[in-house]
KOLBA-389028 format. One record per atom (N, C-alpha, C): residue number from 1; residue in three letters; atom name; x, y, z. Coordinates in steps of 0.1 Angstrom, whole numbers, plus 5000, padded with zeros to 4 digits. Layout:
BEGIN
<node NUM,'ala','CA',<X,Y,Z>>
...
//
This chain:
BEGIN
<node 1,'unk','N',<1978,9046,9204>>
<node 1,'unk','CA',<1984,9042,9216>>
<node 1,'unk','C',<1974,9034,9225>>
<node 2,'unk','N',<1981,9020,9231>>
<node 2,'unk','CA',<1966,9015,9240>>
<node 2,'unk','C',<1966,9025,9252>>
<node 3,'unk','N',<1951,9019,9256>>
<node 3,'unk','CA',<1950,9022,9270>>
<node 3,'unk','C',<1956,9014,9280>>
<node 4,'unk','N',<1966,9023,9291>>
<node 4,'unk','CA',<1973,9015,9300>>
<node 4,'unk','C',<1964,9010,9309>>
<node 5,'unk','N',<1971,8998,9318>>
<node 5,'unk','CA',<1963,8991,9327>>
<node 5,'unk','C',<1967,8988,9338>>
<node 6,'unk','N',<1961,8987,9349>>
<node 6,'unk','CA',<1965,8987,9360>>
<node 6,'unk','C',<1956,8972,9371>>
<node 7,'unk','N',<1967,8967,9380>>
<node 7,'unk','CA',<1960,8958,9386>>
<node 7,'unk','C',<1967,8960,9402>>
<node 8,'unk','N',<1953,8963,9408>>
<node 8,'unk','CA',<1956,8968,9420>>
<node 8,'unk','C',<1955,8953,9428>>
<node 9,'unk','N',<1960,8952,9439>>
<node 9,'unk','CA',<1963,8939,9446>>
<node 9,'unk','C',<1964,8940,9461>>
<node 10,'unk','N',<1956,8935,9472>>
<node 10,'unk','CA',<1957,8934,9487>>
<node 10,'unk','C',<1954,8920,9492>>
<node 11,'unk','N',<1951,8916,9501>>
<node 11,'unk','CA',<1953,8903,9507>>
<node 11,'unk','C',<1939,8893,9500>>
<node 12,'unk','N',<1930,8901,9508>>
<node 12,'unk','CA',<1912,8904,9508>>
<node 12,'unk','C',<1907,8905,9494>>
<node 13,'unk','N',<1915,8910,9487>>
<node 13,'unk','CA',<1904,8917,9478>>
<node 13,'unk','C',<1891,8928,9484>>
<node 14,'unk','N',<1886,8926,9494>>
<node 14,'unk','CA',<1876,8933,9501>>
<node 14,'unk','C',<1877,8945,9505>>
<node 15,'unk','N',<1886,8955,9509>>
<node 15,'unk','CA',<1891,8965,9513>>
<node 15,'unk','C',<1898,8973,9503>>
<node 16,'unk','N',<1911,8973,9508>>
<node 16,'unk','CA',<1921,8985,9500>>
<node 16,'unk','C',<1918,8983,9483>>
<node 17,'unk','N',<1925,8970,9480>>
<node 17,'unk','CA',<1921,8973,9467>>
<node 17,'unk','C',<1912,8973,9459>>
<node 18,'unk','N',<1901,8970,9465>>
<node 18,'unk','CA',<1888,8976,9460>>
<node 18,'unk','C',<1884,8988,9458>>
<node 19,'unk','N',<1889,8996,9466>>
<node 19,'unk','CA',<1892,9010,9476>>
<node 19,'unk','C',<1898,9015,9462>>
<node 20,'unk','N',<1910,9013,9457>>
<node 20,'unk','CA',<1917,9021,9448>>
<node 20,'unk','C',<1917,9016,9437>>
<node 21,'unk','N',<1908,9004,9431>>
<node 21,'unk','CA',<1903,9000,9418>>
<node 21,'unk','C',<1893,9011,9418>>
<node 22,'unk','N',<1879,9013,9426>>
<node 22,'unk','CA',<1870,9022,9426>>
<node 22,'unk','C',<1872,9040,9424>>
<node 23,'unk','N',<1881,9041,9431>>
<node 23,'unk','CA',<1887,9054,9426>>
<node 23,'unk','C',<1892,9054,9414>>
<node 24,'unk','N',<1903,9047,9413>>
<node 24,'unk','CA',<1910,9045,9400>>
<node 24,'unk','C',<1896,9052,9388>>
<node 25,'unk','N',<1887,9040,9387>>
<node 25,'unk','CA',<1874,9046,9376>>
<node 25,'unk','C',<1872,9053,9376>>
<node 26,'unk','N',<1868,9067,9390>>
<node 26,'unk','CA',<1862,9073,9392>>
<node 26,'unk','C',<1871,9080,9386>>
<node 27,'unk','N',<1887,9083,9387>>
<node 27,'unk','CA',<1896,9094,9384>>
<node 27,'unk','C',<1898,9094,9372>>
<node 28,'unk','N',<1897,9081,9361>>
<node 28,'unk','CA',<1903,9077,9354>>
<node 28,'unk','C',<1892,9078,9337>>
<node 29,'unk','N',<1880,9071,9347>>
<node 29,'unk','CA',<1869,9070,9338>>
<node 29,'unk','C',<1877,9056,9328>>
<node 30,'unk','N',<1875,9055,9315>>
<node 30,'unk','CA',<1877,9048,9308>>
<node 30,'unk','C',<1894,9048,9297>>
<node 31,'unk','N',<1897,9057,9307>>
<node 31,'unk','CA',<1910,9060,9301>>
<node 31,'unk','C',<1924,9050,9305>>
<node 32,'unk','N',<1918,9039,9314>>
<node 32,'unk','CA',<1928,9032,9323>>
<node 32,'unk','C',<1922,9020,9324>>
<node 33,'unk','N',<1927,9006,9322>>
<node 33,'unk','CA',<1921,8999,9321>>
<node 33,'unk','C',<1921,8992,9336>>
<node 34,'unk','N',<1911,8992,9347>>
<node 34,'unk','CA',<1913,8990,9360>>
<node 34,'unk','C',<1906,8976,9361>>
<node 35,'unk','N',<1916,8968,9370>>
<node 35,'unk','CA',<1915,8956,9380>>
<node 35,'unk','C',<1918,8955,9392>>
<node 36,'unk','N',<1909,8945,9402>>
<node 36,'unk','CA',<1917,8944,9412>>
<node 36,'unk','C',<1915,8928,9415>>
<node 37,'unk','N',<1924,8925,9426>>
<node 37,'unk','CA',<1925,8911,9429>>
<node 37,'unk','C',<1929,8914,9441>>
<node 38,'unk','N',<1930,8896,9451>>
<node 38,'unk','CA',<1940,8891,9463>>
<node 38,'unk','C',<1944,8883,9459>>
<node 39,'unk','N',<1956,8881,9468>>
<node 39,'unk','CA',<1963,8868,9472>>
<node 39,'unk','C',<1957,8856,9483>>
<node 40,'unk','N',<1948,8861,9487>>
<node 40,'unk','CA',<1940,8849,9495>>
<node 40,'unk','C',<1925,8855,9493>>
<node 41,'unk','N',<1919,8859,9481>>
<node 41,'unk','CA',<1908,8869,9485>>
<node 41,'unk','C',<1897,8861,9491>>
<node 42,'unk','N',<1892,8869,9502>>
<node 42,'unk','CA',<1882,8867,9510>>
<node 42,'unk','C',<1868,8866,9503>>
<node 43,'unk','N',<1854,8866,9511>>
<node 43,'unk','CA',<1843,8862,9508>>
<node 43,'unk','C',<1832,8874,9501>>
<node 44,'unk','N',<1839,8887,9506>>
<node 44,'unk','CA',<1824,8898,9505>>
<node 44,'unk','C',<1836,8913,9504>>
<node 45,'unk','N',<1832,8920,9499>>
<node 45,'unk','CA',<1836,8932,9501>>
<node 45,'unk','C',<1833,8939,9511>>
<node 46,'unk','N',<1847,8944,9522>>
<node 46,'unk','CA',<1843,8952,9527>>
<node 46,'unk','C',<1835,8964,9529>>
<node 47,'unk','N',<1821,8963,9540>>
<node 47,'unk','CA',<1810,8971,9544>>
<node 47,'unk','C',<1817,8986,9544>>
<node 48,'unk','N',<1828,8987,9552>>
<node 48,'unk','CA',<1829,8999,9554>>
<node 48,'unk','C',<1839,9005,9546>>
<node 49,'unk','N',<1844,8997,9539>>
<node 49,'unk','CA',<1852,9004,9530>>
<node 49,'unk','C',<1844,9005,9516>>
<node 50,'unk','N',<1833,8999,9512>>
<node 50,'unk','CA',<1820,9005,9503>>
<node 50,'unk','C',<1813,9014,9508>>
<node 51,'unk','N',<1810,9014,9524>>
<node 51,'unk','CA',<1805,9027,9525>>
<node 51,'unk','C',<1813,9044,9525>>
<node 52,'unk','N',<1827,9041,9528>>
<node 52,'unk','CA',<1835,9053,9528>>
<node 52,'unk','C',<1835,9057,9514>>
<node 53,'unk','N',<1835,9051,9503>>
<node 53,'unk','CA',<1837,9054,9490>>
<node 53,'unk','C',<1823,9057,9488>>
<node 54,'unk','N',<1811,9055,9488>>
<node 54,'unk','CA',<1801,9057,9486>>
<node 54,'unk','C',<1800,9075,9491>>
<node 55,'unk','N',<1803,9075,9497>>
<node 55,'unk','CA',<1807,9092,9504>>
<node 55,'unk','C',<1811,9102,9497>>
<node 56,'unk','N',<1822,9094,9487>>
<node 56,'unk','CA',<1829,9103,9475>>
<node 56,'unk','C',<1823,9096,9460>>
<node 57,'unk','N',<1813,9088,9461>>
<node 57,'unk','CA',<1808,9090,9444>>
<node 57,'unk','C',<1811,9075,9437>>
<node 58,'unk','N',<1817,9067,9448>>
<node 58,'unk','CA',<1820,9055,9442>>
<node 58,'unk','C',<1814,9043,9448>>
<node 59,'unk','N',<1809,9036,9438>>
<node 59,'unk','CA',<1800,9024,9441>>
<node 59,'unk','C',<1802,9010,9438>>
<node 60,'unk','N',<1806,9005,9449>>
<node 60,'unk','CA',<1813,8992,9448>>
<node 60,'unk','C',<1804,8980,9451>>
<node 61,'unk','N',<1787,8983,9450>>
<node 61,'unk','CA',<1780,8970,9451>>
<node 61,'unk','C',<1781,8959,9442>>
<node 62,'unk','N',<1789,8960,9432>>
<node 62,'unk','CA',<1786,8949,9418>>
<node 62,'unk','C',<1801,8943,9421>>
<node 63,'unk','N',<1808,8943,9429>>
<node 63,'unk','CA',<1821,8939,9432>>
<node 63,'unk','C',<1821,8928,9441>>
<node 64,'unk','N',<1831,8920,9437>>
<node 64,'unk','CA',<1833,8907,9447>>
<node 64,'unk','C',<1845,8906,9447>>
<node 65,'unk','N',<1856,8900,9457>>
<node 65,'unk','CA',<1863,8894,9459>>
<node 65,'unk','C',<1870,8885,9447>>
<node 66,'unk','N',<1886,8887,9443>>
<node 66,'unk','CA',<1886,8878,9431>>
<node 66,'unk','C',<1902,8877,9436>>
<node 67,'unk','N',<1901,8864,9431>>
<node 67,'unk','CA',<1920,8858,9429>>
<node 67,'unk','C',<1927,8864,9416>>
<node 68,'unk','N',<1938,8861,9418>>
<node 68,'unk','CA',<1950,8865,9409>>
<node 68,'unk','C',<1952,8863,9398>>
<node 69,'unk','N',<1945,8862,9383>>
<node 69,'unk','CA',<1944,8858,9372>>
<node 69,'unk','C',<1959,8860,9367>>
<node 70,'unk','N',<1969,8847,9366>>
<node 70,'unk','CA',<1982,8849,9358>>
<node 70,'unk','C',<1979,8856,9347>>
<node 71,'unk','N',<1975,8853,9335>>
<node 71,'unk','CA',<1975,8858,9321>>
<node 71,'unk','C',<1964,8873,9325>>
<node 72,'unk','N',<1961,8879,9335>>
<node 72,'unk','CA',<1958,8887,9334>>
<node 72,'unk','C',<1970,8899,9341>>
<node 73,'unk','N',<1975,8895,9348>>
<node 73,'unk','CA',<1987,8900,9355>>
<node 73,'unk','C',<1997,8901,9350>>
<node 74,'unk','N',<2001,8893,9338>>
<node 74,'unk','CA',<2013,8894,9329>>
<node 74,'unk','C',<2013,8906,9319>>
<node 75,'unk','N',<1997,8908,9314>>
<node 75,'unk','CA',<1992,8917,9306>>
<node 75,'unk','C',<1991,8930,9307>>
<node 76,'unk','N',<1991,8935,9324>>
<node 76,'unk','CA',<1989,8945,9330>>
<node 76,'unk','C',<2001,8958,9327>>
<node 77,'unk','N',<2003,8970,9327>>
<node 77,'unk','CA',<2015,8976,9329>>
<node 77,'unk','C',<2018,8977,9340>>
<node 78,'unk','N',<2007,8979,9352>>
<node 78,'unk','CA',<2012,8985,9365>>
<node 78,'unk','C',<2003,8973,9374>>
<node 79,'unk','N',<2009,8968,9386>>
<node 79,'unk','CA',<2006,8960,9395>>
<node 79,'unk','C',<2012,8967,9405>>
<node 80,'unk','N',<2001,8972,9413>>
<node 80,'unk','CA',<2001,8982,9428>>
<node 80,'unk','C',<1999,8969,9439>>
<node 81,'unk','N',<2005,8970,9447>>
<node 81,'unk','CA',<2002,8958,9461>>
<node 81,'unk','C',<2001,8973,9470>>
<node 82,'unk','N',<1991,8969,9476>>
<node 82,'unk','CA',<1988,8980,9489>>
<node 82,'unk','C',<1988,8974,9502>>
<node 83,'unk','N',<1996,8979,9507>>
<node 83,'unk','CA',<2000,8973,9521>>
<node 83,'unk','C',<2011,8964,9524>>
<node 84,'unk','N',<2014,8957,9533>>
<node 84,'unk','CA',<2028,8952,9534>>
<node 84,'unk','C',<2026,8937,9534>>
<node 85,'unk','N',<2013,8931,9534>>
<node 85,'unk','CA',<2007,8916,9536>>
<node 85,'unk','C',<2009,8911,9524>>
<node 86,'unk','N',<1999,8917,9510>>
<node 86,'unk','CA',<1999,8907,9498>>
<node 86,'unk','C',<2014,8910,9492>>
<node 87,'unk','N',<2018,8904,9487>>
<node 87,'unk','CA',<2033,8890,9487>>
<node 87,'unk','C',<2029,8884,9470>>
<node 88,'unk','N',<2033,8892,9461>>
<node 88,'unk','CA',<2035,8887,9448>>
<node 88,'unk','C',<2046,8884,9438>>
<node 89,'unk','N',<2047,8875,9436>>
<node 89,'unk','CA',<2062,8874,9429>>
<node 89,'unk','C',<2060,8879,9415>>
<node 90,'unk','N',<2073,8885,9412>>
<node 90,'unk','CA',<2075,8894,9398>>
<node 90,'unk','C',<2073,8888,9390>>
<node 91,'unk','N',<2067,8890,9378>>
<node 91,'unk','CA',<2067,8885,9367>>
<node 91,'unk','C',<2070,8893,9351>>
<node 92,'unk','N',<2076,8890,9344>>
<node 92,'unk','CA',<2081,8902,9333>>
<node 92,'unk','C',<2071,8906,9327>>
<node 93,'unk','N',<2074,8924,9324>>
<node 93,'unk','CA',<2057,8931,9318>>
<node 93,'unk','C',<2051,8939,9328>>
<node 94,'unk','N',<2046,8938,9340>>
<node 94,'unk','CA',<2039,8952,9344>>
<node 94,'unk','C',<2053,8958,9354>>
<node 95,'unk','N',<2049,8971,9357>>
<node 95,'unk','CA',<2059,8979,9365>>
<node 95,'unk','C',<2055,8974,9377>>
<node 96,'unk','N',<2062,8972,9388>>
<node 96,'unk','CA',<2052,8968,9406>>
<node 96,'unk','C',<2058,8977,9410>>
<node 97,'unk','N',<2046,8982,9419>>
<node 97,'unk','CA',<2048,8993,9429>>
<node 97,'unk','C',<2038,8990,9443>>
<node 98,'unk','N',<2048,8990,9453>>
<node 98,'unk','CA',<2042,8988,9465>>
<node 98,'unk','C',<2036,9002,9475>>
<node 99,'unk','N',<2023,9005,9473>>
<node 99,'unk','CA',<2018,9015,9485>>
<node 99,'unk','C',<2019,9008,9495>>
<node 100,'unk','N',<2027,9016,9511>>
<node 100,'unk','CA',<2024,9008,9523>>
<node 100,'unk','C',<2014,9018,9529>>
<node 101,'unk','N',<2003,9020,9529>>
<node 101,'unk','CA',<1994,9023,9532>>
<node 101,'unk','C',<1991,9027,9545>>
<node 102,'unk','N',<1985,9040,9548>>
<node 102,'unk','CA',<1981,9043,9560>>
<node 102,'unk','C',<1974,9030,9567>>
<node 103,'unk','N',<1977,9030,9579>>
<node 103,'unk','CA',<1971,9022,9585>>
<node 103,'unk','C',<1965,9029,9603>>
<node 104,'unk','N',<1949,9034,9603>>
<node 104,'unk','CA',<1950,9043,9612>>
<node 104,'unk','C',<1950,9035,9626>>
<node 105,'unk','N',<1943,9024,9624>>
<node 105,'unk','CA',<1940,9011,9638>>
<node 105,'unk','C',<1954,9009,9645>>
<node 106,'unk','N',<1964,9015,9636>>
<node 106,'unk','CA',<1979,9015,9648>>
<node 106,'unk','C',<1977,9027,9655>>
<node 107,'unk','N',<1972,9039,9656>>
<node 107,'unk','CA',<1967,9052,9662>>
<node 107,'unk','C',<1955,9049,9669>>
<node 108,'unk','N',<1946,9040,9668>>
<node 108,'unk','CA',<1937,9037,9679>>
<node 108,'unk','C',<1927,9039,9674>>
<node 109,'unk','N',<1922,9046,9660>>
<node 109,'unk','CA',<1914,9050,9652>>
<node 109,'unk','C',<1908,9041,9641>>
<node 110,'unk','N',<1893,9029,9644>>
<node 110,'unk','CA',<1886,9024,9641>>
<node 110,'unk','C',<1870,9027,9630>>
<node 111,'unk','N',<1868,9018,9628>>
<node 111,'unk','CA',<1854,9019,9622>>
<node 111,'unk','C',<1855,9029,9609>>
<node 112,'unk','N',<1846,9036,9609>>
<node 112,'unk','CA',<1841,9039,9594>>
<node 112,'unk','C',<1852,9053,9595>>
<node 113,'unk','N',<1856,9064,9603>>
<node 113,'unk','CA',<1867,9071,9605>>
<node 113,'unk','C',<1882,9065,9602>>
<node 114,'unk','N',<1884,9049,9605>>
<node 114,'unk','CA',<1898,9045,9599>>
<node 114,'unk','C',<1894,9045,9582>>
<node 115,'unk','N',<1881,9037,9578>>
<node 115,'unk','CA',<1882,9039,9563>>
<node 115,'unk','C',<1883,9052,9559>>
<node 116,'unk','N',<1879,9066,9564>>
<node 116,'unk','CA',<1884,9073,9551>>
<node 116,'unk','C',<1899,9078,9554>>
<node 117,'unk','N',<1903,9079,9562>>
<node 117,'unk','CA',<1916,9079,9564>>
<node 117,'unk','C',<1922,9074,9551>>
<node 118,'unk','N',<1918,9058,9551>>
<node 118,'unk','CA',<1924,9050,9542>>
<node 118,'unk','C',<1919,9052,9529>>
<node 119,'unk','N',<1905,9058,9528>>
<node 119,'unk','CA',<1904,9063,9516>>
<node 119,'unk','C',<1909,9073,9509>>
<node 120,'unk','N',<1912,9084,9516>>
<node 120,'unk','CA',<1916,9091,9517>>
<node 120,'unk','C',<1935,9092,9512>>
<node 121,'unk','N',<1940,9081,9521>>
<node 121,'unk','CA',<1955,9081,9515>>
<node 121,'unk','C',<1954,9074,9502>>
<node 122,'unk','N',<1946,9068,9499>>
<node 122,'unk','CA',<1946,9052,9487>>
<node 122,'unk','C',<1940,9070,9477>>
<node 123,'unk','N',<1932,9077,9482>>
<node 123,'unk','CA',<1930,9088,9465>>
<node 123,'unk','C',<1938,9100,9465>>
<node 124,'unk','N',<1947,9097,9474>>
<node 124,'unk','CA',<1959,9109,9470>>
<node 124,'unk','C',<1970,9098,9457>>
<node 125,'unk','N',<1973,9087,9462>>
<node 125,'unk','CA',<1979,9078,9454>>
<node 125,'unk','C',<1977,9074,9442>>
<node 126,'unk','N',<1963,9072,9439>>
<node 126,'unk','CA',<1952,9067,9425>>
<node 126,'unk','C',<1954,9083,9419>>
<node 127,'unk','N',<1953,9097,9429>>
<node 127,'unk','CA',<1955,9110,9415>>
<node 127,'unk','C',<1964,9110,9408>>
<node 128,'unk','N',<1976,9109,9415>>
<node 128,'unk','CA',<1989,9108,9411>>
<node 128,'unk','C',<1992,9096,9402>>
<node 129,'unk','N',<1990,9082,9403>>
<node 129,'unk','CA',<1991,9071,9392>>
<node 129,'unk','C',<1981,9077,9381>>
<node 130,'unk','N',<1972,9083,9385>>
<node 130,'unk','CA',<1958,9083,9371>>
<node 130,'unk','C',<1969,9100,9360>>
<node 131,'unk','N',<1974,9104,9369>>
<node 131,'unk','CA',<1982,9114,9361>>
<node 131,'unk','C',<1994,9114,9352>>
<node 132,'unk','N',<2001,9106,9359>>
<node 132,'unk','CA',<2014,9095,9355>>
<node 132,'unk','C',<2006,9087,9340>>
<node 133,'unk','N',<1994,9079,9343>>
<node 133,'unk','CA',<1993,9072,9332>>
<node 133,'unk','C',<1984,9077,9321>>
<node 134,'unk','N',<1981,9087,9326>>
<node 134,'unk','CA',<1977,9095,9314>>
<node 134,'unk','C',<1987,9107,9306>>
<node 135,'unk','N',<1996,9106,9305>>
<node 135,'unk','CA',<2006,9115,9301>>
<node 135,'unk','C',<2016,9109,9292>>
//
């Protein structure tokens, strides 16, 4: 049986799905073949969303920002978009599934307390896919 694969997807690259590619490994280990990308990805990985994960065991210094590789995206099983912003058109072959994602800065709740919120919601989501695709 191969190993399933997943390609998590946000605007940035820098944040969320960095956020839930990093967990993804952490849950998953080598049982899951993890990516992530954007649709306009930005310059640098988000500071605080590497530091909230760093808190729980995951280490996203060797990560950068990356665009949308077609022939990597066609190949995938699962293509997660997190959030309501990145905007991917279907392609035949992976399952899409959209997380709309907590978002705590509508509650008034900033800085390094909105990342784990968000980490937080992004690793209830990643246990549940990492269980699903290991079964």
């Amino acid at each position: 049986m191969s190993t399933p694969s997943v390609l998590f997807v946000c605007v940035k690259n820098g944040g969320k799905s960095q956020m839930a590619a990093g967990l993804m490994r952490k849950a998953a280990g080598t049982t899951v073949e993890v990516h992530s990308a954007g649709t306009k990805p930005g310059s640098t990985v988000n500071a605080l969303s590497a530091q909230s994960l760093l808190e729980v065991g995951v280490d996203l210094s060797g990560e950068h920002p990356k665009p949308i590789d077609p022939d990597l995206l066609a190949r995938m099983d699962y293509v997660i978009t997190l959030g309501s912003e990145a905007k991917l058109d279907p392609v035949d072959g992976p399952r899409f599934e959209n997380w709309d994602t907590d978002e705590p800065s509508e509650r008034g709740i900033d800085g390094i307390e909105r990342m784990r919120l968000v980490r937080d919601d992004i690793a209830a989501r990643v246990d549940d896919l990492a269980a699903r695709l290991q079964h």
